[in-house]
C-alpha positions in Angstrom: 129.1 101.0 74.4 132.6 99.8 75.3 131.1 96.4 75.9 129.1 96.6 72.6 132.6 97.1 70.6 134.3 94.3 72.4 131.6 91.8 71.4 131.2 93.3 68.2 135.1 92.6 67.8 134.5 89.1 69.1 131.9 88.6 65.9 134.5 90.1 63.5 138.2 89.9 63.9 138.9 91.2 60.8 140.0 94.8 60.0 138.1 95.0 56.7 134.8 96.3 56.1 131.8 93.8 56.8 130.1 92.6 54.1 126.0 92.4 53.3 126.2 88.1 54.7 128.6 89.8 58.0 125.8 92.4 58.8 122.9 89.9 57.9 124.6 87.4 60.5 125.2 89.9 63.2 121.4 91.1 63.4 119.9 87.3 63.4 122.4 87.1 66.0 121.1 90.2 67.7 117.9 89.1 67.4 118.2 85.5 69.2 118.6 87.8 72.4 115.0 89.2 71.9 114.0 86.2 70.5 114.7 83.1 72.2 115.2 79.8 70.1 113.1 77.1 71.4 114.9 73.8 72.7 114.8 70.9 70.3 113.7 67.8 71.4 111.8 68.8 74.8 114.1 71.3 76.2 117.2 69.2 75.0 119.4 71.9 74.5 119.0 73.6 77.6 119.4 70.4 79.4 122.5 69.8 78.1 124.0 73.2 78.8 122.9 73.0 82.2 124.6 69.5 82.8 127.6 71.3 81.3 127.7 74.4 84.0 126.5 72.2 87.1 129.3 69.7 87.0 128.0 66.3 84.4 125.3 65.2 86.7 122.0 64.2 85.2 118.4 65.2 86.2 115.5 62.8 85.8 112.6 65.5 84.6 110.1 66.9 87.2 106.8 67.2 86.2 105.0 70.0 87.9 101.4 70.5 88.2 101.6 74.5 88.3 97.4 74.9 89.0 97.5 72.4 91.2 100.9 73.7 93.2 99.0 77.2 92.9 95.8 76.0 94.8 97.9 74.6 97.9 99.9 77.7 98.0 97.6 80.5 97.6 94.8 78.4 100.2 91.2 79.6 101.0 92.1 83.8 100.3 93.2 82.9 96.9 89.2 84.5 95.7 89.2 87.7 97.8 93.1 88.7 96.0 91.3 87.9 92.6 88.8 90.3 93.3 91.4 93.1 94.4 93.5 92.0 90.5 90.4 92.2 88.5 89.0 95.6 89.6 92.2 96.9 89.6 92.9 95.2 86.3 89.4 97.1 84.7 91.1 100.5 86.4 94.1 101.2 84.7 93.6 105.1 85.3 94.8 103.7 89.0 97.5 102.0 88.3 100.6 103.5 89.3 102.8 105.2 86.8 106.3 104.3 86.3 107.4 108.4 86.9 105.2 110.3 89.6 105.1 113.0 91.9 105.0 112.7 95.6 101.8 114.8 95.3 100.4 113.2 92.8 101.4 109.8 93.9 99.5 110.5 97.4 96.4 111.5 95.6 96.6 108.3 93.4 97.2 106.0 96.6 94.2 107.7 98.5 92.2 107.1 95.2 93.1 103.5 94.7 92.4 103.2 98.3 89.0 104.8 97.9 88.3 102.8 94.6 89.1 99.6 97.1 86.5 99.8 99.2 83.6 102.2 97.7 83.8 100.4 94.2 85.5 97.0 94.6 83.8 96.4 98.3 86.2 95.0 100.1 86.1 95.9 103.7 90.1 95.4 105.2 88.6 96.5 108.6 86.1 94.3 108.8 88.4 91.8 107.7 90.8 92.6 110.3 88.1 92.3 112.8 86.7 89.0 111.4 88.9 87.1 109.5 93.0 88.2 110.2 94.3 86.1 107.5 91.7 87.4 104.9 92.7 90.9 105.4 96.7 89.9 105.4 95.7 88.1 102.1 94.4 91.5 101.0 97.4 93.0 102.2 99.5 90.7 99.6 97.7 91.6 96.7 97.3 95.7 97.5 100.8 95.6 98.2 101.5 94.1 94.7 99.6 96.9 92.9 101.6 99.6 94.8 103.6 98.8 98.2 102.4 102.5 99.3 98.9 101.4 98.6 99.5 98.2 101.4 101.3 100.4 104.2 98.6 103.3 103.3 95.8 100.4 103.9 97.5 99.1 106.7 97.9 102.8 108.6 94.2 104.0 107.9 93.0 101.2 109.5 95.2 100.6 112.5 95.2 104.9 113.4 98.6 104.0 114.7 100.8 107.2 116.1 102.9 104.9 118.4 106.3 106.1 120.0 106.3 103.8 122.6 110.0 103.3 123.7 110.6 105.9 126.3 107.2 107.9 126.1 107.1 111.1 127.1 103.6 112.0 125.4 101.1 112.7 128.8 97.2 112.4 129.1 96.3 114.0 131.8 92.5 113.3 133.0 90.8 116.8 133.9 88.1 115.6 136.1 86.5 119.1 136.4 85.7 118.4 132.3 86.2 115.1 132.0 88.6 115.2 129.8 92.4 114.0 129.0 94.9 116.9 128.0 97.0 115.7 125.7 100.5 117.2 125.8 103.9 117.1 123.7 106.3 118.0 126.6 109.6 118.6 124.6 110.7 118.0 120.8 111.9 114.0 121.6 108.0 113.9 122.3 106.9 114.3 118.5 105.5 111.9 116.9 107.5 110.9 113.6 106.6 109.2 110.7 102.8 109.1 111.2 101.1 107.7 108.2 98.4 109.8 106.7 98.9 112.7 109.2 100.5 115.0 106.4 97.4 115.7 104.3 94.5 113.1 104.4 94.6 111.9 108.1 91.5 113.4 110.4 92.4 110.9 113.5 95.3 109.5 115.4 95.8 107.0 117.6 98.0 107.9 120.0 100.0 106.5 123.0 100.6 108.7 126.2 101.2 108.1 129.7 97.7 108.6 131.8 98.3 111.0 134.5 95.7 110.8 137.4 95.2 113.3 140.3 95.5 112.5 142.9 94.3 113.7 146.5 97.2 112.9 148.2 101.0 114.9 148.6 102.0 113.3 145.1 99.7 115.2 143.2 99.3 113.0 140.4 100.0 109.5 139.4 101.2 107.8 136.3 99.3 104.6 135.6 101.2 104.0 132.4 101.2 103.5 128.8 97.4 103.8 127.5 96.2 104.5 123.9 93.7 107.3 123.0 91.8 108.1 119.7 92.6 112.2 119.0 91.0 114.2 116.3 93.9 116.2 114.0 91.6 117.4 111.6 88.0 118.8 111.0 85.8 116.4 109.3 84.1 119.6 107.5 86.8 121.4 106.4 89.6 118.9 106.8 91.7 122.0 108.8 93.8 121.2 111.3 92.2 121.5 114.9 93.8 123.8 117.6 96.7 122.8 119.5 97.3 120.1 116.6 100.8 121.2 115.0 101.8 118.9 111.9 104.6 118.9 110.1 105.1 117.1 106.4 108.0 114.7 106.6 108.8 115.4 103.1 109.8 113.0 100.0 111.1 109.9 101.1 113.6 107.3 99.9 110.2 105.0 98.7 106.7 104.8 99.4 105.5 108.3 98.5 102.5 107.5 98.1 101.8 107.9 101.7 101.9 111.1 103.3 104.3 110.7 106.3 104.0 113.6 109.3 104.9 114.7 112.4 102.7 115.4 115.1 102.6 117.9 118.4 100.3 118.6 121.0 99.8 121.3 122.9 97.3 120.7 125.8 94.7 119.3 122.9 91.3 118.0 125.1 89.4 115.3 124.2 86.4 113.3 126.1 87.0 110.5 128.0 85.1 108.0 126.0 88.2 108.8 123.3 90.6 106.2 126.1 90.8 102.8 124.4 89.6 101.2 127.5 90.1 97.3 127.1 93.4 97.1 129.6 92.1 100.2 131.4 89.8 102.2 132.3 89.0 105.4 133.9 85.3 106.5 135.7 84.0 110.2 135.8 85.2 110.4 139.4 88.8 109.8 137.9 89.2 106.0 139.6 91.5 103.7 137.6 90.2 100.4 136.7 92.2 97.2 135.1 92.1 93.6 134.4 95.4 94.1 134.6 97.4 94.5 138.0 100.7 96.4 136.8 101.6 98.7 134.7 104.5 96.5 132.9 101.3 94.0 132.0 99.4 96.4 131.0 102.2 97.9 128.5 102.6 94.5 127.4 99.2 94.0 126.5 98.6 97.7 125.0 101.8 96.6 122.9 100.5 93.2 121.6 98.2 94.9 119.5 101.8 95.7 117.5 101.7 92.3 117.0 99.2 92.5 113.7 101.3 95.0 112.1 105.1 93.0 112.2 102.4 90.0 111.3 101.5 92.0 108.0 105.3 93.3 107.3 106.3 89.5 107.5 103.3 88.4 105.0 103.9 91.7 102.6 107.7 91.2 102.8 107.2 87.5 101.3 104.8 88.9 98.6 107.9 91.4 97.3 110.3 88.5 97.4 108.2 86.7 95.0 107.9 89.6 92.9 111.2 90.6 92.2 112.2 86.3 92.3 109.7 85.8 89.3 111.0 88.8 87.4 114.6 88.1 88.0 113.8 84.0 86.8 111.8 84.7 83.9 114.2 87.2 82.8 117.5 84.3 83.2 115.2 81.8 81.6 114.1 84.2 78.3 117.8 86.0 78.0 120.1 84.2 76.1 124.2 84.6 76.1 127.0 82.5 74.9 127.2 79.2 74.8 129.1 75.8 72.9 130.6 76.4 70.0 128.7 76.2 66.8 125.7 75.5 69.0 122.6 78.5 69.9 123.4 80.4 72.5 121.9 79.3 76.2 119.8 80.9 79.2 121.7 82.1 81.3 120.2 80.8 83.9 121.3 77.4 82.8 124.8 78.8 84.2 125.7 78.0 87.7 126.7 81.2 89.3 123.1 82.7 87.7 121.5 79.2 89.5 123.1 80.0 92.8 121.8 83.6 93.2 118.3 82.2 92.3 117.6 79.2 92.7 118.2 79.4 96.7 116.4 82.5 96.7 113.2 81.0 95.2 113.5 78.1 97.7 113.4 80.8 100.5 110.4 82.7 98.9 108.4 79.0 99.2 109.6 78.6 103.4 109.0 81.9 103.9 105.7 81.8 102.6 104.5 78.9 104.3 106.3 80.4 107.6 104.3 83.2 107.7 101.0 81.2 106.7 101.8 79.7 109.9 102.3 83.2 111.4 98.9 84.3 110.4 97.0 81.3 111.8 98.8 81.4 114.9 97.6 85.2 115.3 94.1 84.9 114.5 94.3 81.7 116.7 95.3 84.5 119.3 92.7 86.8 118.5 90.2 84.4 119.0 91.4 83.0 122.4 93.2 85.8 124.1 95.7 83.1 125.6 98.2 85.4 127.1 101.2 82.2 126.5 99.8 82.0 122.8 100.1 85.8 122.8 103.5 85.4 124.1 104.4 83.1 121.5 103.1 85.1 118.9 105.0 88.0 119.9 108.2 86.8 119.6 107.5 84.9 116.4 106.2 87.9 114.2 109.4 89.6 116.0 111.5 87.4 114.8 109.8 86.4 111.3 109.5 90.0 110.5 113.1 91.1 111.3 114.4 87.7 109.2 112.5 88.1 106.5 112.6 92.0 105.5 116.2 91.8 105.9 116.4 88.7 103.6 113.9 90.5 101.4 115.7 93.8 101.4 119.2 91.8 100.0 117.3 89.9 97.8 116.1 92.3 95.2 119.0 94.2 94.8 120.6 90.4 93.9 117.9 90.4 91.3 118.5 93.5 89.8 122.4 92.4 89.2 120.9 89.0 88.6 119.4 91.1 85.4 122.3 93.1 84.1 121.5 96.5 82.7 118.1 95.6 82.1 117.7 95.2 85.8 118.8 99.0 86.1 115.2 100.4 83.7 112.4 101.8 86.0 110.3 99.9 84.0 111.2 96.5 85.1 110.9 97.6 88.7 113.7 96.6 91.1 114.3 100.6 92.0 110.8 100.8 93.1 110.4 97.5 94.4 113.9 97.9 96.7 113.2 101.7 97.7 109.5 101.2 98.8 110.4 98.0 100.9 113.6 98.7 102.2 111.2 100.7 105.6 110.0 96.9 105.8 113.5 96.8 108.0 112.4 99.7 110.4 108.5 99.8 110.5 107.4 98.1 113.4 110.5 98.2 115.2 114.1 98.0 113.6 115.3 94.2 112.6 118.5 94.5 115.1 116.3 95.5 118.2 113.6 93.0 117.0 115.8 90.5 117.3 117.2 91.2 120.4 113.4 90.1 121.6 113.8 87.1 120.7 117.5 86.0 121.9 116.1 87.6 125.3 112.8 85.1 125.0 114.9 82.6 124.3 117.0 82.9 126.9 114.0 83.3 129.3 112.8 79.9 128.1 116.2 78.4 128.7 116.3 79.5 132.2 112.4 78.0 132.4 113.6 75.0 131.2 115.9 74.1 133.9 113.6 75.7 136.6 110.5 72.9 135.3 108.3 75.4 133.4 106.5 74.3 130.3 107.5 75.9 126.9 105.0 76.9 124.3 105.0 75.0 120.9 107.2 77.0 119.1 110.1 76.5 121.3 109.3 72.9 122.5 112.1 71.7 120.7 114.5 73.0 123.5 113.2 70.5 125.9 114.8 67.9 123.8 117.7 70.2 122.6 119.2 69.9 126.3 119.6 66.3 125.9 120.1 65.4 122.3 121.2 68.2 120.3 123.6 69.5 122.6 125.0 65.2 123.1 128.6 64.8 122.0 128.4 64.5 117.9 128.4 60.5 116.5 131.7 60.7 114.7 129.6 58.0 112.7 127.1 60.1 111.4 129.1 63.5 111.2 130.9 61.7 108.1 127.7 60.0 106.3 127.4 61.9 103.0 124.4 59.9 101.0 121.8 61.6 99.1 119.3 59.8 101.1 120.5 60.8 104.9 121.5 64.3 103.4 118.2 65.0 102.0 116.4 63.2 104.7 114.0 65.6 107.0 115.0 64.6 110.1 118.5 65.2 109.2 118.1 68.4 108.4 116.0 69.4 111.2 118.8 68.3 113.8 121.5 70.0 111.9 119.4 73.8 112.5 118.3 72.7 116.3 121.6 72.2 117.4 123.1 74.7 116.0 120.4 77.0 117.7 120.8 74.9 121.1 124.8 75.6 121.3 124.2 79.0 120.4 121.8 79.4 123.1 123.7 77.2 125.9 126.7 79.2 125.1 124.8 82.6 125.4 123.3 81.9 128.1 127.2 81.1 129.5 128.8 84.0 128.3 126.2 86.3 129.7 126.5 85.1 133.3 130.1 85.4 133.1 130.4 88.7 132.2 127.7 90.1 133.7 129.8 89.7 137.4 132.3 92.2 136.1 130.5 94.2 133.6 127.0 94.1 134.8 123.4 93.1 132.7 123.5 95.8 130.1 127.3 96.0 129.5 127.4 91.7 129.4 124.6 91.9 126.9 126.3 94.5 124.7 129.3 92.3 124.8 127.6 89.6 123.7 125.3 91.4 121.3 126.4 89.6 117.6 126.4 86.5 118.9 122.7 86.7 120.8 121.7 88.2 117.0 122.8 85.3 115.3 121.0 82.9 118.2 118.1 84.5 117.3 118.3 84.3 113.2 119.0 81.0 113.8 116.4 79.8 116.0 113.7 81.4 112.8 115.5 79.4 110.6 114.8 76.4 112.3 110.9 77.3 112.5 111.0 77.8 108.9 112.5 75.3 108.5 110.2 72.9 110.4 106.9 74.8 109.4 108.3 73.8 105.6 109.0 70.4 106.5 105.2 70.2 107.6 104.0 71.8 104.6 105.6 69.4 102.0 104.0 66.3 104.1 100.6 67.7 104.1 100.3 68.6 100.4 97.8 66.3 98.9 99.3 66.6 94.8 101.6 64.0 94.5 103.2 66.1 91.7 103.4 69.1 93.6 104.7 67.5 97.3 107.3 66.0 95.1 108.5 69.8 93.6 108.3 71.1 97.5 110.2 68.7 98.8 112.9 69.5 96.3 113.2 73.0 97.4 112.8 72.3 100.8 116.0 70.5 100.5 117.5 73.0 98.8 116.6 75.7 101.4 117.5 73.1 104.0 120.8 72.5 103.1 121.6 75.9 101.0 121.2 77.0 104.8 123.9 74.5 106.2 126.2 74.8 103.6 126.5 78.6 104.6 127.2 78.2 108.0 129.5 75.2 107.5 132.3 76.5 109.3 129.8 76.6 113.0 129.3 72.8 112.0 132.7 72.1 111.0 134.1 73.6 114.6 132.3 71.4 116.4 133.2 68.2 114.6 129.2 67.8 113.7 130.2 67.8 110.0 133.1 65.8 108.8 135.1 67.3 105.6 134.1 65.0 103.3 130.2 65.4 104.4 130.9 69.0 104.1 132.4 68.7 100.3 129.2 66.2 99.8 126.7 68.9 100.9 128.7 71.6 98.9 127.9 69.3 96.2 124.7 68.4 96.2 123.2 72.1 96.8 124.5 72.6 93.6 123.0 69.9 91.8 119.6 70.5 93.5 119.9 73.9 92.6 120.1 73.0 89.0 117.2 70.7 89.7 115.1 73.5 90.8 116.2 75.3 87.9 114.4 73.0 85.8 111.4 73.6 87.1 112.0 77.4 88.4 109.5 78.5 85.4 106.7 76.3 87.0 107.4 77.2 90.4 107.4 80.8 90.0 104.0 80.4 88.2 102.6 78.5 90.8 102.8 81.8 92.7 99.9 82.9 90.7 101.1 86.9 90.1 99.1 87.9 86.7 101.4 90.6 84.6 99.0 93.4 86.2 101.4 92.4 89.5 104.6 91.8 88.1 104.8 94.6 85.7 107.7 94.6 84.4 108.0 94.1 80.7 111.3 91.6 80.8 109.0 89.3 83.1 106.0 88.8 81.3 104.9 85.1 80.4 104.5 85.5 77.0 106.5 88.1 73.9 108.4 89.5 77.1 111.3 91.4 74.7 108.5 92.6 72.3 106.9 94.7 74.7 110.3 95.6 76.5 111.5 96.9 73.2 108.5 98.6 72.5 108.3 100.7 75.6 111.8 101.6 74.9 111.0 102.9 71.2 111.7 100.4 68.7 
């Protein structure tokens, strides 16, 4: 209201009474806000406002194919997500209201879940069996009706009930039976969190330690970490079996459409066909059996099939970036606010502080998603082949992506909400839901901080590899050459060239990211060994433990990075590998221009490089914004997806001011 009055007083400095022509004025005026005024003369306006806020500079215009752009980035899947918006699209009694119960939202998500598979046939499981990247495509788009609807998906057909660090759960193998006892020893045994447990779950997978008698003065032994499938519910009456205890977890900061619970077991049997025997198996005379000679490989295999569920968190995380990017740009390129004197008012995206929130986001929303493209295919490479240095690869990749990108993600939308003003703040347009039901992204399948500590310590084990005269795996081949180049003295030549051209050159860029990564890691590696002779391993590694998180953050960003590079030179649309190699630059060097000060220290950036990269993320960033509307509707996201009344492509106020009650 205050803010009302002030602008009000802005319109009318005089203490008289306003006139009929006053009032007339003020409500046109009013009005331009929900009704945009087109540019003249091809956008001409706009343009020049934008010249205005980013500092003179010209931009020659861009033109963007959108279907074409749309086609590369949505790939072969693109049919199977049109199939999960046009049933959904025919169903609006399973759409997900704007105001719901907990209760009622978890008998919605089982429905559209239901509906998914019975009505619209598509199978996830056998997608996940056949075709990883279809079912991660599915993922996407179930995930863009409701994010509950995606993890709820994602649970039922995984069974997961994992607590793996520091198990305590035991199966015990009853030869006399043949059976495995399962057993919750103590309350830190419950399982927490359990998807689907609370009301419409009838199995579990769950993770114990096998316990094996034995014949000898031990009594039993533990063989490890093993996975077990364990009815919680009768398939008749859907009550919960004996010695099953489950708890509701309750209403949740977001995704309450899934029914989170606690499990405990109290000496609950189950055959021995009910062991998930690939990694190990036991016979009816109680022998053990593995592929696998120790128990640290075989809890290193049992845990690589985690891998598919950080793999769909990275993937899912990227498809809410784009979400809450497209409503947030759609909403700066429709609202209009001050401008020139005497002149319409402008988008407010055509001002530079509205361009650097967005335009560097949008730029991450296209690396990221052609990152985890690159994700996906390197997984289903690996459930193909079973190559245990692929698997190793991919391990620390989805780690690492997954951890990056949720966190990224997570900040993001609430930068869009503010990006949006008080419009941002309505339930309708989404940000509340979209922030609360993905901000778990940063703790489901392990939390981002220890996730990242995976990778610094893989890192490190390559680097010590390296000097020992191992190979290294694709993904970290650049370390080979890191030793010797990156890591060279800087050319106090190059550290001061500040052309477009050598800024906005590939190769450029790529150096600048590797070597950070390589003096991050040399240095690491340096500081560890030091203190760990007066602190020991553990200590020396907590000491170091913000700068091995920012070794590993920045080793992603060079992937991205390079997997964007790679992208942009195999896109076949002139028009469109033109648009990508503008926001790859944009990312590139949006990226730099953050860490200067690490590129500064080491005299790898000269000040007046420095001041030229300052100055030419801004100016790409107001080329992007140019073609932000085409960019963000190469992502493809029909109005069933984005929702929100301020981001729809066409009479976006009209509806918003209709739901409100005008």
């Amino acid at each position: 209201m205050a803010a009302a009055q002030e602008r009000s007083q802005s319109w009318n400095q005089s203490d008289e009474p306003e006139d009929q022509a006053t009032v007339a004025r003020r409500i046109r005026r009013l009005t331009s806000h929900l009704t945009p005024v087109p540019p003249s003369n091809g956008g001409g306006t706009a343009l020049m406002a934008a010249e205005g806020c980013a500092g003179g500079k010209k931009a020659a215009a861009m033109a963007v194919d959108e279907a074409a752009l749309s086609v590369y980035m949505r790939g072969k899947h693109r049919d199977i997500q049109e199939k999960v918006y046009e049933y959904f699209k025919a169903r609006p009694d399973l759409q997900t209201p704007i105001e719901i119960s907990k209760d009622d939202h978890r008998e919605l998500c089982l429905k559209q879940l239901l509906g998914l598979v019975r009505e619209a046939g598509i199978r996830p499981f056998r997608y996940v069996v056949e075709d990883p990247a279809k079912y991660f495509a599915v993922a996407e788009a179930v995930g863009g009706i409701d994010i509950s609807l995606g993890i709820k998906m994602g649970v039922q057909y995984r069974y997961l009930c994992s607590n793996v660090q520091g198990l305590q759960t035991l199966a015990t193998f009853d030869p006399m039976t043949d059976e495995f006892v399962i057993d919750t020893p103590n309350d830190g045994a419950i399982k927490w969190w359990i998807g689907n447990a609370a009301v419409h779950g009838k199995f579990a997978t769950v993770f114990a330690r096998l316990i094996l008698p034995t014949h000898d003065t031990k009594g039993v032994t533990d063989m490890g970490v093993h996975a077990f499938v364990v009815p919680i519910r009768d398939l008749k009456t859907h009550g919960v079996l004996p010695g099953i205890e489950i708890h509701d977890c309750g209403h949740k900061v977001g995704l309450n459409g899934v029914d989170n619970g606690a499990l405990r077991f109290r000496s609950v049997r189950i055959p021995r066909d009910n062991l998930l025997n690939r990694f190990g198996d036991v016979s009816r005379d109680g022998r053990y059996t593995s592929s696998l000679p120790t128990i640290n490989k075989r809890f290193a295999a049992t845990l690589g099939e985690l891998v598919g569920g950080r793999v769909g968190l990275s993937y899912s995380s990227v498809g809410v970036l784009k979400i809450a990017a497209t409503i947030a740009i759609r909403y700066s390129l429709l609202r209009q606010q001050f401008g020139p004197p005497k002149q319409p008012e402008i988008s407010i995206l055509d001002y530079q502080s509205q361009q650097h929130k967005l335009m560097p986001m949008l730029a991450s929303a296209y690396a990221f998603h052609f990152a985890t493209l690159h994700l996906v295919d390197k997984y289903s490479e690996m459930k193909k082949s079973h190559d245990d240095e692929l698997a190793g690869d991919v391990h620390a990749l989805s780690a690492g992506l997954k951890a990056y990108v949720t966190s990224y993600t997570a900040k993001s939308i609430s930068v869009c909400r503010e990006a949006c003003g008080g419009h941002g703040y309505a339930a309708v347009n989404r940000f509340g839901s979209l922030r609360n039901d993905h901000d778990i992204f940063q703790t489901f399948e392990g939390d981002n901080t220890v996730l990242l500590q995976q990778v610094a310590g893989d890192l490190l084990k390559r680097y010590q590899e390296k000097f020992k005269g191992g190979t290294l795996s694709v993904t970290w081949n650049y370390l080979k050459v890191s030793m010797n180049t990156y890591l060279s003295q800087p050319n106090p030549v190059t550290a001061r060239w500040e052309s477009e051209d050598h800024l906005r050159d590939p190769q450029f860029q790529l150096d600048a990211f590797r070597y950070r990564t390589s003096r991050l890691l040399q240095s690491a590696a340096m500081r560890l060994r030091k203190h760990s002779k007066t602190l020991g391993s553990f200590s020396a590694w907590n000491r170091c433990l913000n700068h091995l998180l920012t070794l590993a953050e920045s080793h992603i960003e060079s992937v991205i990075l390079a997997k964007f590079i790679g992208a942009v030179k195999s896109c076949p649309d002139e028009k469109s590998r033109a648009a990508l190699k503008l926001v790859c630059d944009l990312y590139a060097l949006d990226r730099i221009w953050k860490d200067i000060g690490t590129y500064r220290n080491v005299d790898y950036v000269a000040p007046n490089k420095a001041k030229a990269i300052h100055k030419l993320v801004d100016y790409l960033s107001f080329q992007v914004r140019n073609i932000a509307k085409e960019l963000v509707n190469a992502f493809d996201l029909p109005d069933l997806i984005t929702r929100a009344p301020i981001a729809m492509k066409s009479e976006a106020y009209s509806q918003y001011t209709q739901y409100v009650g005008f």
